[in-house]
Structures are given as structure tokens and as C-alpha cells.
C-alpha positions in Angstrom: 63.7 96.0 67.0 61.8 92.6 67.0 62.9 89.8 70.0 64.8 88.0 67.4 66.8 90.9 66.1 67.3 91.7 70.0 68.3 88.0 70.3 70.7 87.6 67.7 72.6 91.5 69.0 73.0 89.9 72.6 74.3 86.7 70.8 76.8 88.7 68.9 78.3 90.9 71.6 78.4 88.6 74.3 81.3 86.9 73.4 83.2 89.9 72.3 82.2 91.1 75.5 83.9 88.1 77.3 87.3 88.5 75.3 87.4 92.4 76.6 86.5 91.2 80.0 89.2 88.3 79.7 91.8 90.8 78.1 91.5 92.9 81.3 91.4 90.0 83.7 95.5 89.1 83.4 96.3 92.8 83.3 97.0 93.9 86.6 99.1 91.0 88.0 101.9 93.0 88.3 100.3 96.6 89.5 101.5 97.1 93.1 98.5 97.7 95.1 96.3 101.4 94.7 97.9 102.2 98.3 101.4 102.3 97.1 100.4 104.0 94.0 98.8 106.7 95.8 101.1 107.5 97.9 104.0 107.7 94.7 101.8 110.0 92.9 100.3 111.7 95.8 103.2 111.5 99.0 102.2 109.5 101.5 100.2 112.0 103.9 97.6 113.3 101.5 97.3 109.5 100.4 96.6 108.3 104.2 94.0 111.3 104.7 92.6 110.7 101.4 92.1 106.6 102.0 90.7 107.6 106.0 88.7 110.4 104.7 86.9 108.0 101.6 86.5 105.6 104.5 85.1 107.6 107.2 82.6 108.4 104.7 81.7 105.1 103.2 80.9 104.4 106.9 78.1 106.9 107.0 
């Protein structure tokens, strides 16, 4: 693919690229946070030791 081609691709897609990322951007305004959805899905102990045990190692 020449530079132009290559030029002209990345022209193309960048703006459908920017309405995806906009469509997303509103979308969650009314999720409750991943906490409270976790603990729903989950019940809330395996949640907590889930969150401390994906922090504790995140620390490391």
C-alpha cells in the first residue's frame, strides 16, 4: 500500500472511528457503578474478595 493509499484509509476511518467512540461516550450515564453490579450478579462477599484480591495484586 503506497503512503497515499495509507493516507486516504486513516482519513476514512478516523471519523467513523470518532462517531463509535462518541456513540459509546453517553452510554453509561445511567449504569450504577461496577461495585454494585458485582455484588447483584455475584453477592456481595465474593464481590468484596474479588475487588481486594484484583487489588492486592495490582499492588505487586
Amino acid at each position: 500500500m503506497s503512503a497515499a493509499a495509507s493516507t486516504k484509509a486513516a482519513a476514512a476511518g478516523s471519523p467513523r472511528l470518532l462517531a463509535d467512540v462518541k456513540a459509546l461516550d453517553g452510554r453509561d450515564e445511567e449504569r450504577e457503578p461496577a461495585l454494585n453490579r458485582l455484588e447483584h450478579a455475584l453477592g456481595r462477599d465474593l464481590a468484596d474478595r474479588l475487588v481486594a484480591a484484583l487489588s492486592a495484586q495490582s499492588k505487586k
